[in-house]
mmJSON file of the N, C-alpha and C atoms, coordinates in Angstrom:
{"data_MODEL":{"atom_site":{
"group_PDB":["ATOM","ATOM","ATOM","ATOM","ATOM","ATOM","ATOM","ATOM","ATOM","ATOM","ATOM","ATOM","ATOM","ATOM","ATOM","ATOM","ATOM","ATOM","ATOM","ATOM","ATOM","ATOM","ATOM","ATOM","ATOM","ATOM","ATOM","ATOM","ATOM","ATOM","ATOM","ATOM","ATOM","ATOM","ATOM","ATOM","ATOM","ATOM","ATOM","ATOM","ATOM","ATOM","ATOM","ATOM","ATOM","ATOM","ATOM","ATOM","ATOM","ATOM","ATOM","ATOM","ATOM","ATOM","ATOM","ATOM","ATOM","ATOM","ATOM","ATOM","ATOM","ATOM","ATOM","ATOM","ATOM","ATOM","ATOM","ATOM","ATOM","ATOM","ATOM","ATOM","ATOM","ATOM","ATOM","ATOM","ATOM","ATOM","ATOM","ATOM","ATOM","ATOM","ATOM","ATOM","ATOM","ATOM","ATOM","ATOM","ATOM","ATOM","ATOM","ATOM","ATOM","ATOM","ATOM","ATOM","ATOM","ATOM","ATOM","ATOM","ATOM","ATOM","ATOM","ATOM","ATOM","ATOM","ATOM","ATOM","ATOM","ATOM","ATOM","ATOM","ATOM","ATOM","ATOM","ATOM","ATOM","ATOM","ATOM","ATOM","ATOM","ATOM","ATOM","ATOM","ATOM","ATOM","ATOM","ATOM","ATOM","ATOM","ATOM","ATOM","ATOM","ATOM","ATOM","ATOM","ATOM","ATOM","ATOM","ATOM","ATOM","ATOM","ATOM","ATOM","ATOM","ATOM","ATOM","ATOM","ATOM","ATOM","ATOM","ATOM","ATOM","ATOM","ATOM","ATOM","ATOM","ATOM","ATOM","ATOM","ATOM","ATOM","ATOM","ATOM","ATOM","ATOM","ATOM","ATOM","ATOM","ATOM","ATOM","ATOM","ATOM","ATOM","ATOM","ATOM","ATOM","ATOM","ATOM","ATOM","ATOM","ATOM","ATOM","ATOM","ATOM","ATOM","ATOM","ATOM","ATOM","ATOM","ATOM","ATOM"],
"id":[1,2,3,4,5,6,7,8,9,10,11,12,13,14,15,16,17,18,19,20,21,22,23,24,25,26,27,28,29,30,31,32,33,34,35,36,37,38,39,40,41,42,43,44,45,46,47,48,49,50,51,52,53,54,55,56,57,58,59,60,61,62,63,64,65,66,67,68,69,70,71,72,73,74,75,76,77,78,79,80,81,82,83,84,85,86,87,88,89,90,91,92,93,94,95,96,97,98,99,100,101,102,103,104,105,106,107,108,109,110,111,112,113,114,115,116,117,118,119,120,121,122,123,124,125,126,127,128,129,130,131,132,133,134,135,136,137,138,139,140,141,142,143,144,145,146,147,148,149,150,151,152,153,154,155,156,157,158,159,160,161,162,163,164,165,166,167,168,169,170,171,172,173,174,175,176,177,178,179,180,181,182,183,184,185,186,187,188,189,190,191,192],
"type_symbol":["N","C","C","N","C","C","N","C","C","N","C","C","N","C","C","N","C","C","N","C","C","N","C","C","N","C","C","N","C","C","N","C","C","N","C","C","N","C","C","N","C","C","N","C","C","N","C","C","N","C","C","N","C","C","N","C","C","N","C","C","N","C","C","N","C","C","N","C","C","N","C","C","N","C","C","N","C","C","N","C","C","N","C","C","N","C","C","N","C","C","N","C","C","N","C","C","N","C","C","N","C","C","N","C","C","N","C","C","N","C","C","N","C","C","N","C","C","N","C","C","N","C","C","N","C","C","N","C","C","N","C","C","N","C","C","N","C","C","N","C","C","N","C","C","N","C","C","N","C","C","N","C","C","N","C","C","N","C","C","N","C","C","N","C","C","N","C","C","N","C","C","N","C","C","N","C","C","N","C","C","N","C","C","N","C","C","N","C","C","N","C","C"],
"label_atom_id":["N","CA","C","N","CA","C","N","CA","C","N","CA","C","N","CA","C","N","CA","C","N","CA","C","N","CA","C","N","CA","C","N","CA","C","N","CA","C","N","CA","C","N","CA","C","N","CA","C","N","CA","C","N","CA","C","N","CA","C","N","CA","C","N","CA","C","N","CA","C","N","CA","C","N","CA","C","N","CA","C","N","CA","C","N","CA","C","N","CA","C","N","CA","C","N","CA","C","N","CA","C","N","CA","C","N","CA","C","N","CA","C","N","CA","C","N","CA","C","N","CA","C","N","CA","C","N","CA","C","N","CA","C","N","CA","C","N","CA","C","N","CA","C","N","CA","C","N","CA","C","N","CA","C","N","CA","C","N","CA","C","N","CA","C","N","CA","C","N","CA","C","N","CA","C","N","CA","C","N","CA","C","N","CA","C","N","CA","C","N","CA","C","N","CA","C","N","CA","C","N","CA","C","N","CA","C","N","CA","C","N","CA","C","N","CA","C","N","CA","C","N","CA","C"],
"label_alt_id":[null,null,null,null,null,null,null,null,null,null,null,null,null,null,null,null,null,null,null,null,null,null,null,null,null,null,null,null,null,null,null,null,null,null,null,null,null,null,null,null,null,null,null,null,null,null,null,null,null,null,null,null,null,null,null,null,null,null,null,null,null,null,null,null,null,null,null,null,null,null,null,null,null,null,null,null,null,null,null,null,null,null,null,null,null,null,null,null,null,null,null,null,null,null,null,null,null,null,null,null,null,null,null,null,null,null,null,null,null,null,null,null,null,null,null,null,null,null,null,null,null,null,null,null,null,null,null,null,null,null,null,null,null,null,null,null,null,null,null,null,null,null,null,null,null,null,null,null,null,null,null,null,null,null,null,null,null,null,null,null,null,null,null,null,null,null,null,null,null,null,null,null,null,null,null,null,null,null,null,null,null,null,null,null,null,null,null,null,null,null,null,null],
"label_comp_id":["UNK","UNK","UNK","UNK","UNK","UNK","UNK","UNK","UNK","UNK","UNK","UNK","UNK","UNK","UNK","UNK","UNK","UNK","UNK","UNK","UNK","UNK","UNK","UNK","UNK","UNK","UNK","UNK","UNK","UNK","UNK","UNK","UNK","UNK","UNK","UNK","UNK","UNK","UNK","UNK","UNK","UNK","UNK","UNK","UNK","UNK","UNK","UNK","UNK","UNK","UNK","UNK","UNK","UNK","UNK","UNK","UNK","UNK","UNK","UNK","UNK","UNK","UNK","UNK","UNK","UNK","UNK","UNK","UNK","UNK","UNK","UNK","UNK","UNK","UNK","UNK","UNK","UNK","UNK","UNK","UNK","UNK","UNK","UNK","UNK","UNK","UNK","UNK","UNK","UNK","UNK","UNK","UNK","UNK","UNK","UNK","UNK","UNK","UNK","UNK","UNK","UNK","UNK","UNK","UNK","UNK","UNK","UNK","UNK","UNK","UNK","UNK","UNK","UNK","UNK","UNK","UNK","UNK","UNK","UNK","UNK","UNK","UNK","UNK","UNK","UNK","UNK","UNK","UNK","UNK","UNK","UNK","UNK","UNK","UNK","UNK","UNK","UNK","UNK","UNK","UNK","UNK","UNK","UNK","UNK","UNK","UNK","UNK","UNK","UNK","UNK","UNK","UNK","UNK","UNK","UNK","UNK","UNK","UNK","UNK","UNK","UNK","UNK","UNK","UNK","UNK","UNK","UNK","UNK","UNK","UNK","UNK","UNK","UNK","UNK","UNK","UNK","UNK","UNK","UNK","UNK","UNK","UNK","UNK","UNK","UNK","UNK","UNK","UNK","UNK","UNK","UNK"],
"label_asym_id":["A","A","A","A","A","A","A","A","A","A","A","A","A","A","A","A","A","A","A","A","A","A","A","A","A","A","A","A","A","A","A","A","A","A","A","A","A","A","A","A","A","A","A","A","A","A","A","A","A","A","A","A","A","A","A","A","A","A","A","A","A","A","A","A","A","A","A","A","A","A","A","A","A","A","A","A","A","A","A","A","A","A","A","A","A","A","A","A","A","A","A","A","A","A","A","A","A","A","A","A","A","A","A","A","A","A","A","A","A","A","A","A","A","A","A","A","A","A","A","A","A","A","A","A","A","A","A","A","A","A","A","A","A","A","A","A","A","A","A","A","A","A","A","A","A","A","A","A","A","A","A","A","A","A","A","A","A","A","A","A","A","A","A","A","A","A","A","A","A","A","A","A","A","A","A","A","A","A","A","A","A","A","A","A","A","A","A","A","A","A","A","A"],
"label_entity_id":["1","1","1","1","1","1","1","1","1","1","1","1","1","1","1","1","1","1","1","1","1","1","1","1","1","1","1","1","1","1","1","1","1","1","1","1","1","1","1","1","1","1","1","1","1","1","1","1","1","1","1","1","1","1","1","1","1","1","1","1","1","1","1","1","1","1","1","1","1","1","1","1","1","1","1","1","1","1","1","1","1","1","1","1","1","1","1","1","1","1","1","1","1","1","1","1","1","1","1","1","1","1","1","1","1","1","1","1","1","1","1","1","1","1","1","1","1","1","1","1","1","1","1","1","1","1","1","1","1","1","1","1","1","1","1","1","1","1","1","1","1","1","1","1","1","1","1","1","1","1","1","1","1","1","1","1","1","1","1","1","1","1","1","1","1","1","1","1","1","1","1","1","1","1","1","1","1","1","1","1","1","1","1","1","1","1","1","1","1","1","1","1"],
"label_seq_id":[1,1,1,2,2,2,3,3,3,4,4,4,5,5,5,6,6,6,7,7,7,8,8,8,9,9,9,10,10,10,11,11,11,12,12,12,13,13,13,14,14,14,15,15,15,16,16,16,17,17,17,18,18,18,19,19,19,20,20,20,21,21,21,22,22,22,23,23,23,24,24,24,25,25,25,26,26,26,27,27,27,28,28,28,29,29,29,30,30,30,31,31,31,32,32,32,33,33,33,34,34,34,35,35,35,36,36,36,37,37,37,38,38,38,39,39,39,40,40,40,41,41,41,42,42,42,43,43,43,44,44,44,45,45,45,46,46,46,47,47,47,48,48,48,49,49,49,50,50,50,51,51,51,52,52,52,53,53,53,54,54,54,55,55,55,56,56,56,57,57,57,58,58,58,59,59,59,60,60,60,61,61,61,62,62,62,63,63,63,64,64,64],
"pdbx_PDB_ins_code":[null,null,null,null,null,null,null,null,null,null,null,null,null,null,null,null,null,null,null,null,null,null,null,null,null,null,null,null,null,null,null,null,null,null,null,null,null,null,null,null,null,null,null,null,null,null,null,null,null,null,null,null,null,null,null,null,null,null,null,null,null,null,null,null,null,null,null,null,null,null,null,null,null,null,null,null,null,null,null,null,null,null,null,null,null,null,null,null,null,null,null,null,null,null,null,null,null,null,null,null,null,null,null,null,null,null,null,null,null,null,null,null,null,null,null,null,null,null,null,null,null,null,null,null,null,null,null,null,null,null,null,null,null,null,null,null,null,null,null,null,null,null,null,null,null,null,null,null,null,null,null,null,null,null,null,null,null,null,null,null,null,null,null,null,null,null,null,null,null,null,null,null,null,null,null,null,null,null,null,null,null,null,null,null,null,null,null,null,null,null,null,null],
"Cartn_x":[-49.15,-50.483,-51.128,-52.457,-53.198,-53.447,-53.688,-54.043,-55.329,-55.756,-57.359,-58.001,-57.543,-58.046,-57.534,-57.83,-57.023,-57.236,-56.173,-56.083,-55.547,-55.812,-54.947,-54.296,-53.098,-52.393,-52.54,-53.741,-54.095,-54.732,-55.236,-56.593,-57.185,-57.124,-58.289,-59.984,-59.479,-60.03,-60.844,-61.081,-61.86,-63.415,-62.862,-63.732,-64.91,-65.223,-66.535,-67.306,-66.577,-67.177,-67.623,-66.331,-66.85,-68.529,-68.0,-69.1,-70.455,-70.655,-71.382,-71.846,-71.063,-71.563,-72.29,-71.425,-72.244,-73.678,-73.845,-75.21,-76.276,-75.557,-76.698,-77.146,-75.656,-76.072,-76.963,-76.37,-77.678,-79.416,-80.054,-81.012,-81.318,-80.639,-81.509,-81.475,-80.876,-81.282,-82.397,-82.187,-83.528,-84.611,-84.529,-86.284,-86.439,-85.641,-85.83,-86.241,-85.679,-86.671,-87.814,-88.314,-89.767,-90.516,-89.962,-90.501,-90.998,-89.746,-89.946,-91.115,-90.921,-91.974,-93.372,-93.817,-95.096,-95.477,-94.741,-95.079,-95.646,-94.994,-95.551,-96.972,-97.151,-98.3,-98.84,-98.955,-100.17,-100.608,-99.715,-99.573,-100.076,-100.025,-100.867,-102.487,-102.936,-104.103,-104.763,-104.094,-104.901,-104.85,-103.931,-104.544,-105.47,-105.604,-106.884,-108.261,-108.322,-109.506,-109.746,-108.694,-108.845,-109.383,-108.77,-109.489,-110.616,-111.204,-112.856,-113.446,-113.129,-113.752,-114.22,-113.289,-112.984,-113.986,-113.772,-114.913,-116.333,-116.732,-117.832,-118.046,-117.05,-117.881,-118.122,-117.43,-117.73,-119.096,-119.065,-120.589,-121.619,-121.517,-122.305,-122.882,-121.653,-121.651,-122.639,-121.928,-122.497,-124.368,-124.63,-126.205,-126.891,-126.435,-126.993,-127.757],
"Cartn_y":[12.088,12.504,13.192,12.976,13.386,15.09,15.744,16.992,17.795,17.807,18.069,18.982,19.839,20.513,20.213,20.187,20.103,20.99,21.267,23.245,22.254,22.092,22.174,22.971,22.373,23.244,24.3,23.408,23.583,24.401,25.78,26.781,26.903,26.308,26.231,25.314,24.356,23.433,24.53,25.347,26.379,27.002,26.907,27.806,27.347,26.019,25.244,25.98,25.762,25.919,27.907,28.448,29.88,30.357,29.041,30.124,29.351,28.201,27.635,28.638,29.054,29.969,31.604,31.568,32.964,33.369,31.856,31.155,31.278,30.762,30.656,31.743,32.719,34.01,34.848,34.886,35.959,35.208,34.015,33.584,33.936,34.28,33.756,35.692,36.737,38.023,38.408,37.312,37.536,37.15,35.741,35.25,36.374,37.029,38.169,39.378,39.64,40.78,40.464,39.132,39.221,38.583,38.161,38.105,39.743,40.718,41.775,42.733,42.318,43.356,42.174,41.264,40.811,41.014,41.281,41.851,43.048,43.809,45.527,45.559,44.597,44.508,44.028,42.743,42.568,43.407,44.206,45.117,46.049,46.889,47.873,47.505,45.838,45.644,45.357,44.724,44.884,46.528,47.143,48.662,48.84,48.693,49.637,48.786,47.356,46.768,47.337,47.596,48.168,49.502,50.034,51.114,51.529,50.544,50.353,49.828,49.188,48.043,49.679,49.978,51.04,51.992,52.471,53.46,52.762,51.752,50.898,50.905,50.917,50.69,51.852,53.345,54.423,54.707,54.4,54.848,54.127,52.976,52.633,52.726,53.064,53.549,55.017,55.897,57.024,57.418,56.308,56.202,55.742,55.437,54.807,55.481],
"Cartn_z":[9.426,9.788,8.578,8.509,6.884,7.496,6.643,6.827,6.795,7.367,7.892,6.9,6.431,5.383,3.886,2.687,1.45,0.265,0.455,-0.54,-2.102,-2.963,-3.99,-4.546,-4.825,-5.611,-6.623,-7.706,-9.139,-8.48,-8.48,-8.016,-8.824,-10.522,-11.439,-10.567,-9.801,-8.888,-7.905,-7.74,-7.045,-8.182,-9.717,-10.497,-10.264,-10.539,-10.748,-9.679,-8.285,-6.726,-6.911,-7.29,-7.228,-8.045,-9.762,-10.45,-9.979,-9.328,-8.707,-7.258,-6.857,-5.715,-6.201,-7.352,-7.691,-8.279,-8.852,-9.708,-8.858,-7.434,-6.747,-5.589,-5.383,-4.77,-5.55,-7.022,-8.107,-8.042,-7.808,-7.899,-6.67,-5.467,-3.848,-4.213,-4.868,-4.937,-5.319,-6.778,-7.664,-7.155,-6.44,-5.133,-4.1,-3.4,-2.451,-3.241,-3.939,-5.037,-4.676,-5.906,-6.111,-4.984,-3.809,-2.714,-1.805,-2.444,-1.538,-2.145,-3.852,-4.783,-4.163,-4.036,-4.021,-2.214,-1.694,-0.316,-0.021,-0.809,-1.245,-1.824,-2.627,-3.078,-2.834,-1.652,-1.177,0.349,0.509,1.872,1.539,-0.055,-0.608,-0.708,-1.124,-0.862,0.333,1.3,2.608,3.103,3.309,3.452,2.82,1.361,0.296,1.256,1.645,2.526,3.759,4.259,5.625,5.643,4.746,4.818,4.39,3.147,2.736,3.905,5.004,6.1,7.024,7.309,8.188,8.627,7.068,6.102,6.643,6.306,6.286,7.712,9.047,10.067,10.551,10.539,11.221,10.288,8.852,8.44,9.156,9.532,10.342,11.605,11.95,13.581,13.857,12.859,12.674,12.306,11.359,11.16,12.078,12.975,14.253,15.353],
"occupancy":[1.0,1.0,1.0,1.0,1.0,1.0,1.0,1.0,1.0,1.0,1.0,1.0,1.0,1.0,1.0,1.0,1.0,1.0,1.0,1.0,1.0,1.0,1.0,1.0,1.0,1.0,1.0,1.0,1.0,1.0,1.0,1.0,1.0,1.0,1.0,1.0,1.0,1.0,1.0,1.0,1.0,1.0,1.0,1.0,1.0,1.0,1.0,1.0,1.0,1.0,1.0,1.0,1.0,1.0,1.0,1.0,1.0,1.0,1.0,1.0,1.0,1.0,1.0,1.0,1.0,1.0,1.0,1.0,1.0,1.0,1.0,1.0,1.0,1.0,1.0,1.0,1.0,1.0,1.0,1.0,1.0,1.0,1.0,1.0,1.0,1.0,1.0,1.0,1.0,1.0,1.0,1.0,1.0,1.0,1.0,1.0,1.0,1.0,1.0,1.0,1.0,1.0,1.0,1.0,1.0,1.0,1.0,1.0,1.0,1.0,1.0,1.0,1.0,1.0,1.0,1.0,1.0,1.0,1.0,1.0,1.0,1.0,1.0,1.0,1.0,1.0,1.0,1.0,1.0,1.0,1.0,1.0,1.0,1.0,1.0,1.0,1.0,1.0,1.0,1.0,1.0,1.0,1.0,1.0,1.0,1.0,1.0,1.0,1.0,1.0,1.0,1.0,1.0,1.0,1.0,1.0,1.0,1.0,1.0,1.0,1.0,1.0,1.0,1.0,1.0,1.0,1.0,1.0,1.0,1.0,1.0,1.0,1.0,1.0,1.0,1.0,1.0,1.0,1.0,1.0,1.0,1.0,1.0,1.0,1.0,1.0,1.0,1.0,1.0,1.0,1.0,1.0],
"B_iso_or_equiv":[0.0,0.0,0.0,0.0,0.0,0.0,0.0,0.0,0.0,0.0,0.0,0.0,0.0,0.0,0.0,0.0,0.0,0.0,0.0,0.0,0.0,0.0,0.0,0.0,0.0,0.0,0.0,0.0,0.0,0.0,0.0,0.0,0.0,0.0,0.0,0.0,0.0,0.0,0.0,0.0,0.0,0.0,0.0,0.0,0.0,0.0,0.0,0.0,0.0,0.0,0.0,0.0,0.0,0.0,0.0,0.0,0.0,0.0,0.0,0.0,0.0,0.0,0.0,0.0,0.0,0.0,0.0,0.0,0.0,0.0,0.0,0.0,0.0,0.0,0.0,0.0,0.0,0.0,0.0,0.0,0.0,0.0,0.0,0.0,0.0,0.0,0.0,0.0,0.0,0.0,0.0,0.0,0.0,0.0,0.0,0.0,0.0,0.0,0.0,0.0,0.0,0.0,0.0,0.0,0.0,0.0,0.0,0.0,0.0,0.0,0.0,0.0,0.0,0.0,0.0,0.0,0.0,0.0,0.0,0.0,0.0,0.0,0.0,0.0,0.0,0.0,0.0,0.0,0.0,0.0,0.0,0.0,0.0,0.0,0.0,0.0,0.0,0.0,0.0,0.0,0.0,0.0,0.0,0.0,0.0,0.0,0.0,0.0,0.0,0.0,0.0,0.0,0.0,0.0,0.0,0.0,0.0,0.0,0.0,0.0,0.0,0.0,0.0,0.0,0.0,0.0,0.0,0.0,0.0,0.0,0.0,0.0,0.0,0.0,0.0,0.0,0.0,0.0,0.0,0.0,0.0,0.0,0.0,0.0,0.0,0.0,0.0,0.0,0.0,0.0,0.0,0.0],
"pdbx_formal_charge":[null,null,null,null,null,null,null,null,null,null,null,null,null,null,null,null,null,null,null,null,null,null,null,null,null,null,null,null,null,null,null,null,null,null,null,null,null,null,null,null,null,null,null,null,null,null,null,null,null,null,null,null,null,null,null,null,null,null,null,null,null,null,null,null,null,null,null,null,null,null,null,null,null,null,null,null,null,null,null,null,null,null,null,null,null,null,null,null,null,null,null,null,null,null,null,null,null,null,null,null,null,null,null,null,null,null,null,null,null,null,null,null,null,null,null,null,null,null,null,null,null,null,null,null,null,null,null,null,null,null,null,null,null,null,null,null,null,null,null,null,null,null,null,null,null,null,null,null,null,null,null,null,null,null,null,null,null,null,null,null,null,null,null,null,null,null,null,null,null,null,null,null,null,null,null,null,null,null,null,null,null,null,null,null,null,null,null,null,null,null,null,null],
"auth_seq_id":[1,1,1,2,2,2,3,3,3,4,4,4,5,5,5,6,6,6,7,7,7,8,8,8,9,9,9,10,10,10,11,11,11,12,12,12,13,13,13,14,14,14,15,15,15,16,16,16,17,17,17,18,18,18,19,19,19,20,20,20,21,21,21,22,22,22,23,23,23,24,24,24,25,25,25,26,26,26,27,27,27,28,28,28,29,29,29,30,30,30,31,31,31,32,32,32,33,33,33,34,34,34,35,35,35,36,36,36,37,37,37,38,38,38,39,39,39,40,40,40,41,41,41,42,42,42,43,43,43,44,44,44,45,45,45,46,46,46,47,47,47,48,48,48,49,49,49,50,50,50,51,51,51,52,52,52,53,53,53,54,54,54,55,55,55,56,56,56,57,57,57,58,58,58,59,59,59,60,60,60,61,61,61,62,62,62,63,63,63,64,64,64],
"auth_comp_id":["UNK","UNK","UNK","UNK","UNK","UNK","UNK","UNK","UNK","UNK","UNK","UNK","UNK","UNK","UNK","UNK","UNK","UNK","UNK","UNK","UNK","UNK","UNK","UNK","UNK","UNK","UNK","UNK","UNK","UNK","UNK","UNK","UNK","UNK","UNK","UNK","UNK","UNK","UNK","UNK","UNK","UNK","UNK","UNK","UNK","UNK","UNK","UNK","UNK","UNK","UNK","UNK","UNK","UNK","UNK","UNK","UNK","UNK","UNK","UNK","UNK","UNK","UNK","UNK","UNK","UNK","UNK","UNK","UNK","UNK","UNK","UNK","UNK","UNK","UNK","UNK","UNK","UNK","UNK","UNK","UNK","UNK","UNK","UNK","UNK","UNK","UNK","UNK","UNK","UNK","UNK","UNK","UNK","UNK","UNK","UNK","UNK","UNK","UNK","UNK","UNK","UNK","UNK","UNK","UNK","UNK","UNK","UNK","UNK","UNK","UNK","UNK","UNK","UNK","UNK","UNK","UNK","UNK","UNK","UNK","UNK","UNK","UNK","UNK","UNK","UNK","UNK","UNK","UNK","UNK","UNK","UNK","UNK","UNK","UNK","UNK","UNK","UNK","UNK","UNK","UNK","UNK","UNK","UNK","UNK","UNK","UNK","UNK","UNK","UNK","UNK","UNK","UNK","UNK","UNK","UNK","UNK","UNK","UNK","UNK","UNK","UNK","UNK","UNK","UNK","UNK","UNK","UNK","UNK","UNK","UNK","UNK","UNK","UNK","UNK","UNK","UNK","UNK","UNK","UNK","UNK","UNK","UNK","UNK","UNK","UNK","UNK","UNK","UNK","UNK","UNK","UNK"],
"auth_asym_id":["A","A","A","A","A","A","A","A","A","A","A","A","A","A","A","A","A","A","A","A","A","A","A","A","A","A","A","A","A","A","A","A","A","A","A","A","A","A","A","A","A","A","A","A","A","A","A","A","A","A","A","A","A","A","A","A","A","A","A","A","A","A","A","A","A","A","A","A","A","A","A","A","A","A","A","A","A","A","A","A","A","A","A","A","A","A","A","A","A","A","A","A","A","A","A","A","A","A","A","A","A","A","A","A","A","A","A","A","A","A","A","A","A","A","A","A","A","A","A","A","A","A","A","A","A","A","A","A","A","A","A","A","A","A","A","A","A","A","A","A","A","A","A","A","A","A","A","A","A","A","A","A","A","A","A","A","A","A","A","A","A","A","A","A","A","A","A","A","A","A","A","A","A","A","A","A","A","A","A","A","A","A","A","A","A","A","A","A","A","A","A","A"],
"auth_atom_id":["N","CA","C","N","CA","C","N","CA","C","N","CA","C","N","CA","C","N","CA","C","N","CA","C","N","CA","C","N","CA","C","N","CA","C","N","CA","C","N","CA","C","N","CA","C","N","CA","C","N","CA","C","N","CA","C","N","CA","C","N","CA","C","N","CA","C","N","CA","C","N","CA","C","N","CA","C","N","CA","C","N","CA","C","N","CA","C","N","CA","C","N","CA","C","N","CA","C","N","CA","C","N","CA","C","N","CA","C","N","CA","C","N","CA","C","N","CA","C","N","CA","C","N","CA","C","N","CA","C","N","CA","C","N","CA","C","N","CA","C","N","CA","C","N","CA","C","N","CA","C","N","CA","C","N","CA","C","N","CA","C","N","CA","C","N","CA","C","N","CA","C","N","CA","C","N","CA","C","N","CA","C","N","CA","C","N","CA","C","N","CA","C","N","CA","C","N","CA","C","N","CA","C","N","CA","C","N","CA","C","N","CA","C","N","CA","C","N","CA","C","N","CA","C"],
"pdbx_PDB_model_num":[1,1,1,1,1,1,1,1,1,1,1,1,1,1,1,1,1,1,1,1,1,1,1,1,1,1,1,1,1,1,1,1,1,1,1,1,1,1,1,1,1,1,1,1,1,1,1,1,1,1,1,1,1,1,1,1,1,1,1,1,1,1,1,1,1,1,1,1,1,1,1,1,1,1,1,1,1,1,1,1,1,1,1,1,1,1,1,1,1,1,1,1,1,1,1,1,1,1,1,1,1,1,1,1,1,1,1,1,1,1,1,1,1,1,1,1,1,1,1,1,1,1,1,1,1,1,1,1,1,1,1,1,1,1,1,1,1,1,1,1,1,1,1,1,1,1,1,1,1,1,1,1,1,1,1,1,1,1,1,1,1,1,1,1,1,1,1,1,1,1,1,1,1,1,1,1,1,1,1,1,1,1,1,1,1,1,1,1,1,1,1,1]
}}}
């Protein structure tokens, strides 16, 4: 009967796969970074609007 899983012997046969896995864990860190830094900053500019909008309707409300 064949064996459902296959380990080699040689465990040099793992490196490619490891430094291949690590290549691509450091890049999906580095896209979540600058996914997390450009979130901050566009979350800092809709507040700064909201709160010019804001501003803009109680002055209005108020001259009324």
């Amino acid at each position: 009967m064949m064996p459902f899983l296959y380990f080699p012997d040689d465990k040099t046969a793992y490196l490619p796969a490891a430094i291949t896995l690590i290549i691509f864990m450091a890049m999906a860190a580095v896209t979540m970074y600058l996914f997390y830094k450009k979130s901050k900053k566009d979350e800092q500019a809709f507040n700064a609007k909201y709160e010019k909008n804001l501003h803009e309707a109680k002055e209005s409300v108020e001259s009324k």
